[in-house]
Structure formats: C-alpha cells, structure tokens
C-alpha positions as CSV (number, residue, x, y, z in Angstrom):
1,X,-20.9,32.0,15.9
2,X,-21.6,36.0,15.9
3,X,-24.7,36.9,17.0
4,X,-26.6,38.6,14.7
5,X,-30.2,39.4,15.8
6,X,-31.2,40.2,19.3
7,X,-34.9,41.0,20.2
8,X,-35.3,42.2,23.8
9,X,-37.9,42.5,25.9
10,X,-40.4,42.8,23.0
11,X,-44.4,43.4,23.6
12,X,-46.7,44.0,21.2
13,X,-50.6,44.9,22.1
14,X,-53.3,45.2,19.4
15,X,-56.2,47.0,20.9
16,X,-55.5,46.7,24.6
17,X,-55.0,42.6,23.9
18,X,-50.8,41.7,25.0
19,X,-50.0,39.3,21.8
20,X,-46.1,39.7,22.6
21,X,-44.9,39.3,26.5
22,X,-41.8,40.4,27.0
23,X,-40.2,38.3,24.6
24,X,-36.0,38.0,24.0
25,X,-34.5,35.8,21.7
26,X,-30.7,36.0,20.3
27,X,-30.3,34.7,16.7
28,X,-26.9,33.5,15.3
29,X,-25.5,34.1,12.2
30,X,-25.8,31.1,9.1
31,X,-28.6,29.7,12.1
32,X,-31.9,28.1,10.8
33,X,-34.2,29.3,13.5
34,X,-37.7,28.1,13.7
35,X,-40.7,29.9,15.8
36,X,-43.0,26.9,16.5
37,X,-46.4,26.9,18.5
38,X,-50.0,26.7,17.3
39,X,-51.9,29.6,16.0
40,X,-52.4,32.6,17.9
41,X,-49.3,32.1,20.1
42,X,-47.5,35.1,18.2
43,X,-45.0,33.3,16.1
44,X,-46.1,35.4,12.9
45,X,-46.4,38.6,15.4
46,X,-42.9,38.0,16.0
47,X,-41.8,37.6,12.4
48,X,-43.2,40.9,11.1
49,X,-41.9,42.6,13.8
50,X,-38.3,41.6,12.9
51,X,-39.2,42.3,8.9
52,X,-40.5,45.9,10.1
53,X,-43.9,45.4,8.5
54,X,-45.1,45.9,12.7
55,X,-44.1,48.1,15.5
56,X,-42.9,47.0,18.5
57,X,-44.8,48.5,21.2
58,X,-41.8,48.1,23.7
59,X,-38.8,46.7,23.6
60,X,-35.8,46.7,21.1
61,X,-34.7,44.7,17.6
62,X,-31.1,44.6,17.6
63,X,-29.3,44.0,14.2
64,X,-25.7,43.8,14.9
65,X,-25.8,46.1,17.6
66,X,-27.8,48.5,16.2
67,X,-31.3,49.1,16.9
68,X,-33.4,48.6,13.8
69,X,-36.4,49.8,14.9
70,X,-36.4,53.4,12.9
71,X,-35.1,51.4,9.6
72,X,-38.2,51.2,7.5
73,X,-38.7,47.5,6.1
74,X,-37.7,47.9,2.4
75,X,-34.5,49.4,4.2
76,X,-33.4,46.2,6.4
77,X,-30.8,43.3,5.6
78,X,-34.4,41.0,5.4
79,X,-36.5,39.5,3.1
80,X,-39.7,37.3,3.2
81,X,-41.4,35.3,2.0
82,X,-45.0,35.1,2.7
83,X,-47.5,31.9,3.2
84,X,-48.9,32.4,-0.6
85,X,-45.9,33.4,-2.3
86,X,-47.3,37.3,-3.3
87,X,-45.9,36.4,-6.9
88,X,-46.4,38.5,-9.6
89,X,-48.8,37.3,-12.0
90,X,-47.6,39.5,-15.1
91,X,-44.4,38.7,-14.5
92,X,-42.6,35.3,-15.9
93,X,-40.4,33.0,-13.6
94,X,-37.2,35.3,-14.6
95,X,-38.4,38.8,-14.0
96,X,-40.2,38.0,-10.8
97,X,-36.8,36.9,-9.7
98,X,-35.0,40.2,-11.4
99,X,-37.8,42.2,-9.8
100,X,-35.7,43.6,-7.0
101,X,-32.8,44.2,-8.2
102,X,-33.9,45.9,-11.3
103,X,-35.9,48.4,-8.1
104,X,-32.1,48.9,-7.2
105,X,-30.9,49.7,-10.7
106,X,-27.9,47.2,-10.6
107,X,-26.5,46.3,-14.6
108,X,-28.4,44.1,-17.0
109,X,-25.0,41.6,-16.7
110,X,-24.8,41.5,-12.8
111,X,-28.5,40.9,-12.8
112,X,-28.7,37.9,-15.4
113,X,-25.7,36.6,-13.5
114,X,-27.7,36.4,-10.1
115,X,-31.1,35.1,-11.4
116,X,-29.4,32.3,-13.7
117,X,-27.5,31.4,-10.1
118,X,-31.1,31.2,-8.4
119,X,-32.7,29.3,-10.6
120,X,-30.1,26.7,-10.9
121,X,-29.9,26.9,-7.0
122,X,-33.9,26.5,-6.6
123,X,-34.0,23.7,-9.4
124,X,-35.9,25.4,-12.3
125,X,-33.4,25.6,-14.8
126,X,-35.4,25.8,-17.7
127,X,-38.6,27.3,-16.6
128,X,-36.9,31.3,-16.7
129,X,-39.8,32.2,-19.2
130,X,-43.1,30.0,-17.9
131,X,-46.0,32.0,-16.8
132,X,-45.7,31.5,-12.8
133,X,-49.7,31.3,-12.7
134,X,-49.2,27.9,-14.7
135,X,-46.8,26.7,-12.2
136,X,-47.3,24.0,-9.6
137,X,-47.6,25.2,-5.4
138,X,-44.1,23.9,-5.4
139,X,-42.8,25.6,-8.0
140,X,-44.2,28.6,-7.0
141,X,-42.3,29.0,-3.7
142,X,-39.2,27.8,-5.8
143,X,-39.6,31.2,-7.0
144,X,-40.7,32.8,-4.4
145,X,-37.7,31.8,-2.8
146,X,-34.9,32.8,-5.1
147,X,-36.6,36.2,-5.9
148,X,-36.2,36.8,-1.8
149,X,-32.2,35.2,-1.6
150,X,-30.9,36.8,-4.8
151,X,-31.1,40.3,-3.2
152,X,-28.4,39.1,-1.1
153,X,-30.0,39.3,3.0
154,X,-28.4,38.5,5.6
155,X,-32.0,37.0,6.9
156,X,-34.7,35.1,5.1
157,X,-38.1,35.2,6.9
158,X,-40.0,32.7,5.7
159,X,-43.9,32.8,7.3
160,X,-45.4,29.0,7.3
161,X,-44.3,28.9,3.6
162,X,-44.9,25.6,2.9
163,X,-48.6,25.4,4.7
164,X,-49.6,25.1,1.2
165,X,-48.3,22.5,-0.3
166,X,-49.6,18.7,-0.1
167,X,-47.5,16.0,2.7
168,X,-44.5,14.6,0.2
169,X,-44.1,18.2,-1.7
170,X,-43.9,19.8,1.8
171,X,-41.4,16.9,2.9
172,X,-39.1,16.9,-0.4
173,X,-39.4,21.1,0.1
174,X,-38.4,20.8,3.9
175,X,-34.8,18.9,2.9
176,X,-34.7,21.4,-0.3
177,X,-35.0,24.5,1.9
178,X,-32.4,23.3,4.4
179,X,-30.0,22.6,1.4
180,X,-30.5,26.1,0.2
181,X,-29.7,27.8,3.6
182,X,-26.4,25.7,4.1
183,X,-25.5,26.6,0.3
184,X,-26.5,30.2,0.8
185,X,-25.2,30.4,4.0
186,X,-27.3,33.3,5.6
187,X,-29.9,33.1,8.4
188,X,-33.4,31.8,8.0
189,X,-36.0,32.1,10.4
190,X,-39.1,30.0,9.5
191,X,-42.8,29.9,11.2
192,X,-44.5,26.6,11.7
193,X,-46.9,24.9,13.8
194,X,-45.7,21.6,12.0
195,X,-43.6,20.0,14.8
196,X,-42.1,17.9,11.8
197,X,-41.3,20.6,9.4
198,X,-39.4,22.0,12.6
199,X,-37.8,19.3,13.8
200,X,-36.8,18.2,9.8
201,X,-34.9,21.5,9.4
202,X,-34.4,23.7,12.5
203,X,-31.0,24.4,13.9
204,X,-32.6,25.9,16.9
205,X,-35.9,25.4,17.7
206,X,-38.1,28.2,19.3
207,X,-41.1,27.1,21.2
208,X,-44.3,29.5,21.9
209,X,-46.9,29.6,23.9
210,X,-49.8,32.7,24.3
211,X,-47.0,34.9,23.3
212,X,-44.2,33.9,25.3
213,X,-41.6,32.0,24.8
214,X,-41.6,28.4,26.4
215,X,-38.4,26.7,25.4
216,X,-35.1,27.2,22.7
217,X,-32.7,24.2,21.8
218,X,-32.1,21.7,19.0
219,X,-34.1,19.6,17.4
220,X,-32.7,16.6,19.9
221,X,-33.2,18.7,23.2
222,X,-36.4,19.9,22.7
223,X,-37.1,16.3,21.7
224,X,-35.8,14.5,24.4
225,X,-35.9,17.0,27.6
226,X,-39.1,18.9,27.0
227,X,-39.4,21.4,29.6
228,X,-43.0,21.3,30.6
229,X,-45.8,19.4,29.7
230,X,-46.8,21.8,26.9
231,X,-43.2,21.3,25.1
232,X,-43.7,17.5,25.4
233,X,-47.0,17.3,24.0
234,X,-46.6,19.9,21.3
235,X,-42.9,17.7,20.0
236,X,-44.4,14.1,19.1
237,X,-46.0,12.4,20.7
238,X,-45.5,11.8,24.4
239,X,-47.0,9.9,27.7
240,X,-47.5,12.3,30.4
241,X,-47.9,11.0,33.9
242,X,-48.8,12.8,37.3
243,X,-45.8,11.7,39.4
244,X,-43.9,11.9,42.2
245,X,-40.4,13.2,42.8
246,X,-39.5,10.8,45.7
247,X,-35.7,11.6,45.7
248,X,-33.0,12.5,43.3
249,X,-33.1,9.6,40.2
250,X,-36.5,8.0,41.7
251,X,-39.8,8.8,40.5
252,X,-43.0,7.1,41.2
253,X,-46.6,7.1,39.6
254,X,-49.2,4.9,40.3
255,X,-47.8,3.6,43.9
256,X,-44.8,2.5,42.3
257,X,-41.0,3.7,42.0
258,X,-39.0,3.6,38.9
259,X,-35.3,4.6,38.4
260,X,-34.7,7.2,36.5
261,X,-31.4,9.8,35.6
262,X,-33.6,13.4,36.4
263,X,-32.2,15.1,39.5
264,X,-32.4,19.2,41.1
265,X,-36.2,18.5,42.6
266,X,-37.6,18.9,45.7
267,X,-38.0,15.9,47.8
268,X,-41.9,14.4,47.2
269,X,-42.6,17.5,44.8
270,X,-45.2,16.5,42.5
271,X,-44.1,16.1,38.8
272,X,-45.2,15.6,35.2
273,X,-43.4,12.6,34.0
274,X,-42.7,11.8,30.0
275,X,-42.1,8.7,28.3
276,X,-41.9,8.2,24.5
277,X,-43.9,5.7,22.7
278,X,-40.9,4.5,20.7
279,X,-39.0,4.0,24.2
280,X,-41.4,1.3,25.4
281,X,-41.1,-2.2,24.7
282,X,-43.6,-4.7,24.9
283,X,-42.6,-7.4,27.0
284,X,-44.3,-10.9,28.1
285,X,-46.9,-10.2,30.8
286,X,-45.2,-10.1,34.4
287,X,-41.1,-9.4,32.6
288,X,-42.2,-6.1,31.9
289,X,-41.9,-2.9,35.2
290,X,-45.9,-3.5,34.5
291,X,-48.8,-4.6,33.2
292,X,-51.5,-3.7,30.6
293,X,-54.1,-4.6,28.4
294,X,-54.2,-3.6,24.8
295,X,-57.0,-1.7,23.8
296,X,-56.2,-0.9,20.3
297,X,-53.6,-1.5,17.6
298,X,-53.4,0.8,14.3
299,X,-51.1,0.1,11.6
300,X,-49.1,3.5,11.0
301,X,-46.9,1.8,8.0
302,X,-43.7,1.4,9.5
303,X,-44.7,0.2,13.3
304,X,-48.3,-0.1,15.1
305,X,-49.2,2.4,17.2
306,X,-51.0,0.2,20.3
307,X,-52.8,1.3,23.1
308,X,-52.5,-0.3,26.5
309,X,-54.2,0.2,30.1
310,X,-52.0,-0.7,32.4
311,X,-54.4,0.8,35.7
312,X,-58.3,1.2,35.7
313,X,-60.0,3.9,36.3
314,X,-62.8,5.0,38.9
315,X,-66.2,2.8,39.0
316,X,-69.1,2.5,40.5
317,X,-71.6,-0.8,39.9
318,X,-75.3,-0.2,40.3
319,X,-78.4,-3.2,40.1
320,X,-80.6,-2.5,37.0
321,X,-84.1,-3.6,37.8
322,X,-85.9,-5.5,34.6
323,X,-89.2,-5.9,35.7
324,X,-92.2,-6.9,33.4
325,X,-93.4,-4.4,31.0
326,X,-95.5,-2.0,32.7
327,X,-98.4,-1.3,30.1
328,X,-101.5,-0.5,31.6
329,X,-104.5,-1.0,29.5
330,X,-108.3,1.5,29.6
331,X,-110.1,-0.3,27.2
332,X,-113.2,1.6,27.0
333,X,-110.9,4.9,26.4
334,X,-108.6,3.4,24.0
335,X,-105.6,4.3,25.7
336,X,-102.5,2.7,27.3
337,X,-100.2,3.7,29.4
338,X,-96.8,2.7,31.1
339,X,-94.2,4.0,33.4
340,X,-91.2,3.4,35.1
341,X,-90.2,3.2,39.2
342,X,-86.8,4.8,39.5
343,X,-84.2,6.0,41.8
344,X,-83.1,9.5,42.4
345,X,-80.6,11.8,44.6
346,X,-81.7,12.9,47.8
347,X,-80.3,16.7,46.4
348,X,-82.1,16.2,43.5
349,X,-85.7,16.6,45.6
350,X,-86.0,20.3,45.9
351,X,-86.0,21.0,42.5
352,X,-88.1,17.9,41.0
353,X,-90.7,19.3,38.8
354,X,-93.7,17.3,37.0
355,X,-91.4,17.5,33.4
356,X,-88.9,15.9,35.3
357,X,-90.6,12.7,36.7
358,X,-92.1,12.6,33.8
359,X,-88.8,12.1,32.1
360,X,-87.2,9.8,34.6
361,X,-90.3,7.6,34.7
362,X,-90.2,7.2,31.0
363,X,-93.9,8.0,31.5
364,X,-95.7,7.7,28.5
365,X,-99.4,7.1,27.1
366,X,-101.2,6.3,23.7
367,X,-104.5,5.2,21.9
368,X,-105.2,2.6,19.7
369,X,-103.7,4.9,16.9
370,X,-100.6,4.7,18.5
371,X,-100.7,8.5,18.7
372,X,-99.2,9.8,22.2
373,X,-101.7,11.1,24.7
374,X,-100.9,13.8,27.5
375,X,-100.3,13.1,31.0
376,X,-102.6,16.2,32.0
377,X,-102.4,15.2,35.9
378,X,-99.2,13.9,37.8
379,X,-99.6,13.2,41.4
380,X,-96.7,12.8,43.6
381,X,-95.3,13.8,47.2
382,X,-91.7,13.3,47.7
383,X,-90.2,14.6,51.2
384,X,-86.4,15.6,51.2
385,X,-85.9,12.4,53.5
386,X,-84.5,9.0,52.3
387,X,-87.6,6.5,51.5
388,X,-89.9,5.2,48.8
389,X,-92.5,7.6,47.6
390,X,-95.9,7.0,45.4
391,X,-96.5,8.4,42.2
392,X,-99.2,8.5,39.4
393,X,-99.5,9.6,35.7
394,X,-103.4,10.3,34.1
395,X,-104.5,10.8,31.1
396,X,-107.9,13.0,30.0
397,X,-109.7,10.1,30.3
398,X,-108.5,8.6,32.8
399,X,-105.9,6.0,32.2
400,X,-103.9,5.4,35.2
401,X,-100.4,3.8,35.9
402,X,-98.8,4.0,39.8
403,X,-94.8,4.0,40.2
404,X,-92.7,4.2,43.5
405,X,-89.9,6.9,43.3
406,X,-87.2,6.0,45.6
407,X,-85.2,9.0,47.1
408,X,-81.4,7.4,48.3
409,X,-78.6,8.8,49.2
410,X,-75.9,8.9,47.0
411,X,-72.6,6.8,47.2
412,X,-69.8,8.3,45.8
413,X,-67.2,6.7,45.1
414,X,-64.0,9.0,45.2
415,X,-60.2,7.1,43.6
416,X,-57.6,9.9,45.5
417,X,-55.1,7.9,43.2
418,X,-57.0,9.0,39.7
419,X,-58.3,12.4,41.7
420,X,-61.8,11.4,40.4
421,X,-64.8,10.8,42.0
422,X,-67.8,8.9,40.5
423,X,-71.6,8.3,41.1
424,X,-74.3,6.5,40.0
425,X,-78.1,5.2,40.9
426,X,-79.9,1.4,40.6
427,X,-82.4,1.7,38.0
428,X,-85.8,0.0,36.6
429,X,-86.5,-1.1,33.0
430,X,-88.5,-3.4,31.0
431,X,-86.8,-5.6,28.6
432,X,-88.3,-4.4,25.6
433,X,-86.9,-0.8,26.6
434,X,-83.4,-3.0,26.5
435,X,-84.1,-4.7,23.4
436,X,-85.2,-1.2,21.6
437,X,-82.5,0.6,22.8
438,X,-80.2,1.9,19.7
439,X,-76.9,3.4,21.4
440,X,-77.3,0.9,25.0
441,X,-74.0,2.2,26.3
442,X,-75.7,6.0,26.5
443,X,-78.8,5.1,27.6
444,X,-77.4,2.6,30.4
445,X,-75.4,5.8,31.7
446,X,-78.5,8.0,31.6
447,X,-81.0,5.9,33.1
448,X,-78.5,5.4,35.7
449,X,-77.4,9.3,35.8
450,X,-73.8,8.5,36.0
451,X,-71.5,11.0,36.5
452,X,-67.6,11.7,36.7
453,X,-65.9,14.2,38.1
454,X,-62.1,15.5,38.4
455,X,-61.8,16.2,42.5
456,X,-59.4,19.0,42.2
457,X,-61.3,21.5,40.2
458,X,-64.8,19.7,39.8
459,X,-64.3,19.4,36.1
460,X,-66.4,16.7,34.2
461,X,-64.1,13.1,33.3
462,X,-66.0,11.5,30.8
463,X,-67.8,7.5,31.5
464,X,-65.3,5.8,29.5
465,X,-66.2,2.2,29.6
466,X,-69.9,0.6,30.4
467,X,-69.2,-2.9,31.1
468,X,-72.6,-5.7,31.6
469,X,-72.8,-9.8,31.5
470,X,-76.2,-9.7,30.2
471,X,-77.6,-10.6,26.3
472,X,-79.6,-7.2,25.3
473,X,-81.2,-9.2,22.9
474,X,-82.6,-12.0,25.3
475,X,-82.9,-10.0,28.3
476,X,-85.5,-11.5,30.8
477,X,-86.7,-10.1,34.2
478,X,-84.6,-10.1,37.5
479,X,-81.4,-7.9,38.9
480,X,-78.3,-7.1,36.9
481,X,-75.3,-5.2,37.1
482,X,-73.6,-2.8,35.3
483,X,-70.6,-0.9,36.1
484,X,-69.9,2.5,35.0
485,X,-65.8,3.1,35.0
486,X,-64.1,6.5,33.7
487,X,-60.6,6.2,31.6
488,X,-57.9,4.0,33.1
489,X,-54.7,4.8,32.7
490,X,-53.1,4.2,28.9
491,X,-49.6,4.1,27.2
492,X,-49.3,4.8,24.0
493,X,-46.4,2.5,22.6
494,X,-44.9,2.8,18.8
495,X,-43.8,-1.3,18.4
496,X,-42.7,-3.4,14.4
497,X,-44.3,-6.3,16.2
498,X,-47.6,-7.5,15.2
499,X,-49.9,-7.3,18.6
500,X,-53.9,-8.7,19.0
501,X,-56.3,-6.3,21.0
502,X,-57.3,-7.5,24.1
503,X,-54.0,-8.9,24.7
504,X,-52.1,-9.2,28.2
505,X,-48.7,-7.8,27.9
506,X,-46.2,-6.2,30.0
507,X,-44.2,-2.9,29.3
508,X,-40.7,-2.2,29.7
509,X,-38.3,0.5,29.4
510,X,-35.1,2.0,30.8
511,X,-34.0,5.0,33.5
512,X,-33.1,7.0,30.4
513,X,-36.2,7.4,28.7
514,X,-38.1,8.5,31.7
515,X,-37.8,12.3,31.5
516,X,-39.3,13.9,34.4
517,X,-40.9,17.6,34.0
518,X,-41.4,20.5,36.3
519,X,-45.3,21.1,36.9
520,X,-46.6,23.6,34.4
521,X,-47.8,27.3,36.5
C-alpha cells in the first residue's frame, strides 16, 4: 500500500504542559486507522493536528510527501467529523449534505448526483427532506457522515463519533462505518477509547499513552502480544502476573515453572506475564497446572465470568480478648462508665495523646438519661519500653473505671513472595460491643489496627479477607482468633460451564496462551 500520511516527530505544548511527545506514525492509503487510549492521552490532540484545526509545535505532517503544515484546514484532502455531529439545524438532511459542495460552486446536476449517492450509501434513502433536529443520534451521524465523504477526501477524521449513541446503535454503526470505508475506499482515522469499537473496525490499531505512542498493529496483535502491561490491560481483559524469565520458553510465577513459546529475555529478568480469561480452562482439582478456589461466578450472557484464588495472600492472626462488660456503676452520681484494656505499638508511645486512649479504650460515660458525660481527667503513664501500663478515666463527679494498656512490640509479618508486609495487635472487647457491631469485618480490623503494606514502595494493600470461627451473635467470654489476610492471588477465567462459588477446581491452559511482557519503565 502507498503511504499516505506521515507525522514525524510531532510535539504539541499547551501552556508549558507537553500533550504530544515526539510522536510518528505512517498512515496507509484505503487504511482504517484507529488512535485508542483513555482521555487525556492526546488521541484528539493528534487528530486536529492532522485536520489543521491545531499547530504543531515541532515536528512535521506529511501528506504525500509534502509538508502540510502551511495548508490551512478548509484547504487539506480531510474532513471530519466531530463527536456531536456540528449539523446544521436550518438545513434539511439533503442540503446539509449539499453544503459543501454548493461552498465550491460545482453544477446543480453533479451535486444532486453525489448527495442521492450518499444517502443511498449512508441508508436514508427517503429522509433527503426531514428536519435533521427530528432525527434519531443515529441518524444524525448518518448525515454527518455523508456530508463529510461526498466532498470526495482522501481522509475522513472521525473524533469518538459514535460516543453518543446507545450500546446496539453504536455496535450496528461500528460494522456500518467499516462497510462505508471499504465501499468508499479512502482512509479513515477514528478516535476511541472503546477497545471494542477499535478492535470491531480498526485495520491498524494505534495505542496511546500520556501522549506517546505505546504500540501499532492489528486488531489480532495488539490482542494477543500486548507489548506492556498497559496494552494488555487496556485490550480486554487480561491476567497480569509478576514473573520470572527463567530461560528462553520457561517462565515461572508463584515458585513454579510453566512452558511457554516467548523468547529474546535476559536470563532470570523479571517479567509481566499475560494470560486471557478465555484461554483458561477449568479443570478437575489436581488435572489442572494448579489450583484455586472460586470466589465468584457472574453470568455475562454467553459464558460466566468466575473468579478463582489459586495462592493466598499475606496474614497475620491476632487473640481477641472478650472479657465481661466493663460497666462501672456511681450510684449516688447517676453515672456509669466503662472502658476497654487494649494493645498498642511500641512506636505508637511518643505520640499517645489523652484523645487517643480515649479512643482506643472505647472509653465512654453516661447518666441515668443515657446522655454521655465527659471524661474531664485521664490518668496514665506509659514508658517507651515493652510492658503493661495502668490507666484511668473520671468523670466530674467522680465515676471511675481502671484499664491496663499494654505496650508490645510489633510482629510483622513480611510474604517476599506477594512483596507485602502485614501487621496487626491482640485486642479486648465485651460481647455486647460484638453483638452491636453493624459492619464486624471493619471494626474487627480497627480494633485490631491492621495494616498492609506493599514492601517495594510502602504503598497501602488493602485487608481483603477477615476470616473468625466465632457466632457474633452468641459470643461469650474467653480468647478467639481472627486472622486478617490481604488479596490472594486471582484468575479471572471466561468458561459456558455452570460453576458453584466456593468450589475447588483446577486451572489449565497451554504454552501458547502464556504471553510474557517486558516490564513497563
């Protein structure tokens, strides 16, 4: 194929902010190009600077071998067509189509010639007279688009033009506009962030990323050999593993090699491995290359999406204390009072402040109204050493309640495997503090002050799973445990067969659909 359009080197700042990076991109004649990425990444940037409605600030726009930058917009082989159509309201179906070429001043025969060709082409024979404000979204860029193709371009920019229309019109207008540009044959380059529109109609597929360009290639390439974990993520959906190059066609992830066909790595060099959900089968337990546990199932229409864990994740187990309730009664003041003993980090001393043992004691007083009652004097003298320290709460009049506040040093619990580390204290309660408790799972991981952690950059990993033996609603006094756990790993797998959650399964696919990835940066 000739090459038709050539954009080299391209940059384009808006008020000191770089929205284009250098970007070059060769466009083929009778291609349907399609600039994909999500909003912001300079897709639409792009697009205008090709239709000459922006500037380049460097770089060149090459239109057979010529550089179009000097050629005003109205003067390029291009026309658009815009997200909302820009149709003219006074105009009927037929003269918004005519528009242009009656600008150019070409005979009332040539002209009725090319519009009745257009709207036979775009489907709305029959509608050359309706008032386009009475039309439907669909209709509308019906128009839109033959008043663009019957000037005669050698490119049609079209800029997320069906963004407006509901899911089956934009899916019957995907196949329609794909039709057009084979029966036309000229080139169209289209702007999505709709991986399906893209993948539905692109010839080449261009993806971006913070104004650069990530990866170009069909449909099928960018589909099945992503180039980064961006690409892979952004084109369906995808299963991204942290992995291990260990040679050339072996890869391994959680302690375990799998065959697979990728080769050109460095030997042990970390990698981002890919597997489609539709390439995993589910398998009975121990036939599979592993093991999981299905989370969740969702019917999607055609197949069930299910969710497996096929490794945990990091935990910790602490001992919750339920210990009798702690109200203390002053009868001749009215009041009660109650309070809780609890644990804290040795790190944590320096900064304790009244508010705060306040809070971790649940510490709390009231009359016979049930009205609250402040805690006007809290006593307490906690050393930055590991031990059991005393602790009181008054009231005004009086009402006293004693707690011990023990001061222990932490164990972490660090998984190198999952790079996450985890922490958490023993606790007291009462069981009516159980019983009462509306959202358990929270409150379990903030009594206990549980906390996850990514070890590489110290990012926060979210408690995941909360897992107890005991009845909340019968809870009695003694020790229990409750372990705190952060997200295992899951697989996503797309199946026809009908699967129960909480079921053991194993998981099974082939060296093919293993695509290993290049780390991103």
């Amino acid at each position: 194929m000739k090459k038709l359009i050539e954009v080299k080197n391209v940059v384009k700042t808006f008020d000191n902010t770089v929205v284009l990076k250098g970007i070059s991109l060769d466009i083929y004649e009778n291609e349907f190009v399609t600039l994909l990425g999500p909003s912001g990444c300079g897709k639409t940037t792009l697009l205008r600077i090709i239709a000459g409605f922006l500037d380049a600030t460097e770089g060149q726009v090459m239109m057979d071998g010529e550089d179009i930058a000097k050629i005003p917009a109205y003067k390029r082989d291009v026309n658009t067509v815009f997200q909302h159509y820009a149709l003219f309201p006074h105009l009927d179906v037929y003269d918004n189509i005519a528009f242009g070429l009656k600008i150019k001043k070409q005979a009332k025969d040539i002209i009725d010639q090319k519009v009745m060709r257009m709207i036979s082409l775009v489907g709305l024979e029959g509608f050359e007279h309706r008032d386009v404000t009475s039309m439907s979204g669909g209709q509308q860029q019906r128009v839109a688009i033959a008043r663009a193709l019957v000037n005669e371009p050698r490119v049609l920019l079209l800029d997320e033009s069906l963004s407006a229309l509901d899911k089956n019109l934009r899916k019957e207008m995907q196949l329609e506009l794909k039709e057009i540009q084979r029966e036309v044959g000229i080139t169209f380059i289209f702007v999505t962030h709709d991986q399906e529109e893209a993948l539905t109609m692109s010839d080449k597929i261009v993806i971006m990323r913070d104004g650069e360009i990530e990866q170009i290639g069909t449909p099928v390439q960018v589909y099945n050999e992503p180039i980064n974990e961006y690409c892979a993520r952004f084109i369906g959906d995808s299963n991204i593993i942290d992995g291990t190059m260990v040679r050339d066609r072996l890869v391994r992830f959680d302690d375990v090699d799998y065959e697979c066909v990728d080769y050109g790595f460095e030997k042990d060099e970390a990698v981002d491995i890919m597997i489609r959900p539709e390439d995993i089968d589910i398998v009975p337990r121990n036939r599979g290359l592993l093991n999981g546990e299905v989370k969740s199932v969702l019917f999607k229409g055609v197949h069930y999406e299910v969710i497996a864990e096929t490794a945990s994740g990091t935990s910790k187990t602490v001992t919750m204390h339920i210990t009798k309730n702690q109200d203390i009664s002053n009868e001749e003041a009215g009041e009660k009072i109650s309070a809780s003993s609890f644990y804290m980090d040795l790190e944590d001393v320096a900064s304790l402040t009244d508010s705060e043992v306040i809070a971790r004691a649940n510490a709390q007083a009231w009359n016979k109204d049930d009205e609250f009652v402040s805690l006007t004097k809290v006593q307490y003298d906690v050393k930055p050493e590991v031990g059991t320290y005393p602790c009181s709460f008054t009231t005004d009049a009086g009402t006293t309640i004693r707690i011990n506040i023990n001061v222990v040093q932490p164990q972490v619990i660090e998984d190198e495997s999952n790079e996450e580390g985890i922490q958490a204290f023993d606790f007291y309660k009462t069981a009516d503090e159980i019983k009462e408790s509306v959202a358990l799972d929270t409150d379990l991981i903030r009594w206990a002050d549980a906390y996850a952690w990514n070890i590489e950059d110290n990012s926060r990993v979210e408690i995941w799973d909360v897992k107890y033996d005991f009845d909340d609603e019968n809870i009695s006094e003694g020790d229990y445990q409750v372990t705190f756990s952060t997200q295992g790993r899951e697989i996503k797998i797309e199946t026809t067969d009908r699967i129960e959650e909480g079921q053991k399964i194993g998981l099974k696919w082939s060296p093919e659909d293993i695509h290993v990835m290049r780390k991103m940066g």
